[in-house]
N, CA and C atoms as an extended XYZ file, in Angstrom:
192
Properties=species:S:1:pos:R:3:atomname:S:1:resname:S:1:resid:I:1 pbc="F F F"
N        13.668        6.362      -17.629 N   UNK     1
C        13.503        5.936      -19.005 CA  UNK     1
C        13.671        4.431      -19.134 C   UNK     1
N        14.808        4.165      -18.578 N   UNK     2
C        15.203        2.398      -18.437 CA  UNK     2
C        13.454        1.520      -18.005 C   UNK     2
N        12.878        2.370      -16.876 N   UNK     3
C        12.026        1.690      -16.793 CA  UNK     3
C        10.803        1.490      -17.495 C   UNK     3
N        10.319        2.022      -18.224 N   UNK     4
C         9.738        2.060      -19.222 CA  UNK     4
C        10.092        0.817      -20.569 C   UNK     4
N        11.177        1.074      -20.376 N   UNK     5
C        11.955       -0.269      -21.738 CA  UNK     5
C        11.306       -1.621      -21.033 C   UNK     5
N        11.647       -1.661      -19.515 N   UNK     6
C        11.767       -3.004      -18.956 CA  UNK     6
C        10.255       -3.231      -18.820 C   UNK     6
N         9.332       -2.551      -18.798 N   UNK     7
C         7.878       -2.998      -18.425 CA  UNK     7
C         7.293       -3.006      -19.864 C   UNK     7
N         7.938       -2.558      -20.583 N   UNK     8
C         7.529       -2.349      -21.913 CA  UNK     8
C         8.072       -4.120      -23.000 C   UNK     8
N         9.715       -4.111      -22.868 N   UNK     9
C         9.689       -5.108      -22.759 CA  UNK     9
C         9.186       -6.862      -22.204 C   UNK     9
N         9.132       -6.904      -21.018 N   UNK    10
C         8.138       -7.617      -20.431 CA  UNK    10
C         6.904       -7.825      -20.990 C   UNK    10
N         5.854       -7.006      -21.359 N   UNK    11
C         5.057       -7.165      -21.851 CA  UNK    11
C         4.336       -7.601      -22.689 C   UNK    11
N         5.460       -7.252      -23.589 N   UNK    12
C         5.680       -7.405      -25.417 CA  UNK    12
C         5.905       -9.320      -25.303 C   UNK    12
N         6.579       -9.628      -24.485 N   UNK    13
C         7.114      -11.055      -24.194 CA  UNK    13
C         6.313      -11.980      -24.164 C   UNK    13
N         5.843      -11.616      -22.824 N   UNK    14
C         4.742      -12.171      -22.333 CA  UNK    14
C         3.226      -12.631      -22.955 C   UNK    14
N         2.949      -10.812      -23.703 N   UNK    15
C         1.782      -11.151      -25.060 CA  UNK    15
C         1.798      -11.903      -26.056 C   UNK    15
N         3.142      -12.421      -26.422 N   UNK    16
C         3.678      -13.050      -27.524 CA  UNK    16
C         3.303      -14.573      -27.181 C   UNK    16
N         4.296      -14.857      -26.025 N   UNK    17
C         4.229      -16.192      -25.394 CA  UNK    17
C         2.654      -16.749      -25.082 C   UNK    17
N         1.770      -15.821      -24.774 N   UNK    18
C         0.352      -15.943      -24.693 CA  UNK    18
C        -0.304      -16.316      -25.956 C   UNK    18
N         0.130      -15.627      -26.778 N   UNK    19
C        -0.710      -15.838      -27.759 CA  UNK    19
C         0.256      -17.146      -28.896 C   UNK    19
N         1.163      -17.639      -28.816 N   UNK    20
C         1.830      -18.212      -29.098 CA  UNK    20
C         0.840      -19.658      -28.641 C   UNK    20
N         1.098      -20.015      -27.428 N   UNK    21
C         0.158      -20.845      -26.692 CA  UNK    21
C        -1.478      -20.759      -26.688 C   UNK    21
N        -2.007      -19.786      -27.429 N   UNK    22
C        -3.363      -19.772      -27.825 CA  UNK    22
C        -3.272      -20.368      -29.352 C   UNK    22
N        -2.724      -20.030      -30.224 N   UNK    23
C        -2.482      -20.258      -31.175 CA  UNK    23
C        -2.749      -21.911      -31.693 C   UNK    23
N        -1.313      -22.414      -30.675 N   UNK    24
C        -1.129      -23.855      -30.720 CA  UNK    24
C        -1.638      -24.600      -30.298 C   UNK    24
N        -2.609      -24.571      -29.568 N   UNK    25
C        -3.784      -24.736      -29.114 CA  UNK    25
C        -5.266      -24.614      -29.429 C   UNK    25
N        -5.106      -23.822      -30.966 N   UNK    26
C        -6.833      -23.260      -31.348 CA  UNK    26
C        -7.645      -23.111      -30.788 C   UNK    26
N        -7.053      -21.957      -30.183 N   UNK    27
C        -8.073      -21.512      -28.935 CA  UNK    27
C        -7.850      -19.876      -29.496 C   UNK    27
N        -8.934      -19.160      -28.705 N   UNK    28
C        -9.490      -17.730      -28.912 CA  UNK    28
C        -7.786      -17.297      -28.545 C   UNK    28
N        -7.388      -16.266      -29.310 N   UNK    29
C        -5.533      -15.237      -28.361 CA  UNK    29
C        -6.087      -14.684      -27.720 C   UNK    29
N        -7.304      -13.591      -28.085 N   UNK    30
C        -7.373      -12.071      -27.603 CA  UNK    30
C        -7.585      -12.372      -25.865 C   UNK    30
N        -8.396      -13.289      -25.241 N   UNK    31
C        -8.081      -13.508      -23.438 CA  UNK    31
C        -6.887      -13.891      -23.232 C   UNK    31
N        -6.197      -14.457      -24.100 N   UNK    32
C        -4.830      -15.067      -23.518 CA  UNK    32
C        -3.892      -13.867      -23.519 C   UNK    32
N        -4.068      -13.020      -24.726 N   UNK    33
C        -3.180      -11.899      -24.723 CA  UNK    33
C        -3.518      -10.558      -23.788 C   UNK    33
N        -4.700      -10.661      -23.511 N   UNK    34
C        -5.292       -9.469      -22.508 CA  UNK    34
C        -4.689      -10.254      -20.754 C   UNK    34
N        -4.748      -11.200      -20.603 N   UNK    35
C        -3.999      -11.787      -19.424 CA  UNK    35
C        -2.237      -12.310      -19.470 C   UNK    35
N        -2.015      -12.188      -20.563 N   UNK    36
C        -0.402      -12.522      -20.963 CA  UNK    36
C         0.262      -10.582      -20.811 C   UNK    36
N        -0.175       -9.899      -21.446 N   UNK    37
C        -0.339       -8.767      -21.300 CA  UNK    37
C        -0.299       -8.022      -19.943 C   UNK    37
N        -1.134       -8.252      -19.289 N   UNK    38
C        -0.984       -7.860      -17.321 CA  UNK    38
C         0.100       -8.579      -17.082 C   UNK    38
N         0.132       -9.760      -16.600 N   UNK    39
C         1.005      -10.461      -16.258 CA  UNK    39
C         2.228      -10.326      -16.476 C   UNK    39
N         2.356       -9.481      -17.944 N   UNK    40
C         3.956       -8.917      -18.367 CA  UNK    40
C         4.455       -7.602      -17.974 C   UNK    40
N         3.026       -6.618      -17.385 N   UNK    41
C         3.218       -5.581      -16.592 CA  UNK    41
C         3.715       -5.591      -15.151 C   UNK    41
N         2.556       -6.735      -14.695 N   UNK    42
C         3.418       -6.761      -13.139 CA  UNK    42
C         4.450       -7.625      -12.868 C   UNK    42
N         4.896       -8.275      -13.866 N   UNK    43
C         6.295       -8.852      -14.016 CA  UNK    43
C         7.536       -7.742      -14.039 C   UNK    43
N         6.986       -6.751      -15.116 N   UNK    44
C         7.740       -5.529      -15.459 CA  UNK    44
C         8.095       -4.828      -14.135 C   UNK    44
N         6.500       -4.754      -13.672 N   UNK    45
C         6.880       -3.466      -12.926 CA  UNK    45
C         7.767       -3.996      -11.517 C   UNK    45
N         7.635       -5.495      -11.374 N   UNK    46
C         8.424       -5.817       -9.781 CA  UNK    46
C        10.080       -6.151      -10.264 C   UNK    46
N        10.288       -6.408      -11.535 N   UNK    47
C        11.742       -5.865      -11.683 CA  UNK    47
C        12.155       -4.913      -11.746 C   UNK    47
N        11.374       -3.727      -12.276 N   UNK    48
C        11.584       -1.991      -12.149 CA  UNK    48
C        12.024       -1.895      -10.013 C   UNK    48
N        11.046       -2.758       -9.380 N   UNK    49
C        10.648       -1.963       -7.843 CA  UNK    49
C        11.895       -2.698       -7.383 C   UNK    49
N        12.354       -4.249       -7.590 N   UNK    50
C        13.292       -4.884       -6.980 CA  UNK    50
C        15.080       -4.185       -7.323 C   UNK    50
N        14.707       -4.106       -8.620 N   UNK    51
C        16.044       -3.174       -9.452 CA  UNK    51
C        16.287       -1.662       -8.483 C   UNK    51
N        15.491       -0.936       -8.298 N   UNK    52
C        15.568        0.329       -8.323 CA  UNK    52
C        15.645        0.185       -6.199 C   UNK    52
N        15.033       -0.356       -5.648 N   UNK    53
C        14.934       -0.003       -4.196 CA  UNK    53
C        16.141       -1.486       -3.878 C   UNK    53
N        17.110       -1.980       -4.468 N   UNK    54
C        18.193       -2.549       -3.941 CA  UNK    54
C        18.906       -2.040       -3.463 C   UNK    54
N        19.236       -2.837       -1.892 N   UNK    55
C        20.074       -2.020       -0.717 CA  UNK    55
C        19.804       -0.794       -0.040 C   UNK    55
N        18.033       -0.789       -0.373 N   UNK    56
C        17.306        0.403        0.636 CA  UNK    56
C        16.455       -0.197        1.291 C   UNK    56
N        16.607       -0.087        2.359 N   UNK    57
C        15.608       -0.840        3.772 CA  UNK    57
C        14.322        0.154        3.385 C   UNK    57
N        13.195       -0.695        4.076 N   UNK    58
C        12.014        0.525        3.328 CA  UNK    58
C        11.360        0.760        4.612 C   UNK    58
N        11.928        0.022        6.269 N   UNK    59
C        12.062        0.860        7.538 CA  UNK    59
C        12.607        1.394        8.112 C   UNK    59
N        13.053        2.294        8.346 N   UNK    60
C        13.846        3.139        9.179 CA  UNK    60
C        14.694        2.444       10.220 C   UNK    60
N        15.872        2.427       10.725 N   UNK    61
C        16.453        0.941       11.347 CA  UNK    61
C        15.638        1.532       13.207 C   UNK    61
N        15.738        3.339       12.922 N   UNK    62
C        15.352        3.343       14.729 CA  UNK    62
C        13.948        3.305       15.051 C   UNK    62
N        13.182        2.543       14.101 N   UNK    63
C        11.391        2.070       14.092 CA  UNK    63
C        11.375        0.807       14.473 C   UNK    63
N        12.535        0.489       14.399 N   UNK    64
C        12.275       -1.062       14.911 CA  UNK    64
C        11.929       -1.598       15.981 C   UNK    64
């Protein structure tokens, strides 16, 4: 559930800050917010992957 908030959050941020900077700028939002938008997903989602797989090796130590 947490993760959902955090990619959800992120997002919301990010679209804002995008279009914030389209704005002030008089320029078109809707590309800035369709790329502010991703960008707040895979922001989201690599704090969800870094948060959640801390202090798990993701090789096996006897593959080495």
């Amino acid at each position: 559930m947490k993760e959902k908030i955090i990619v959800s959050t992120a997002t919301l941020v990010t679209s804002l800050a995008s279009y914030y900077y389209a704005k002030t700028g008089n320029k078109d939002a809707i590309p800035y917010m369709m790329l502010g938008g991703f960008l707040g997903a895979v922001i989201g989602e690599t704090i969800v992957y870094l948060t959640t797989s801390k202090g798990k090796s993701q090789i096996p130590k006897n593959k080495i």
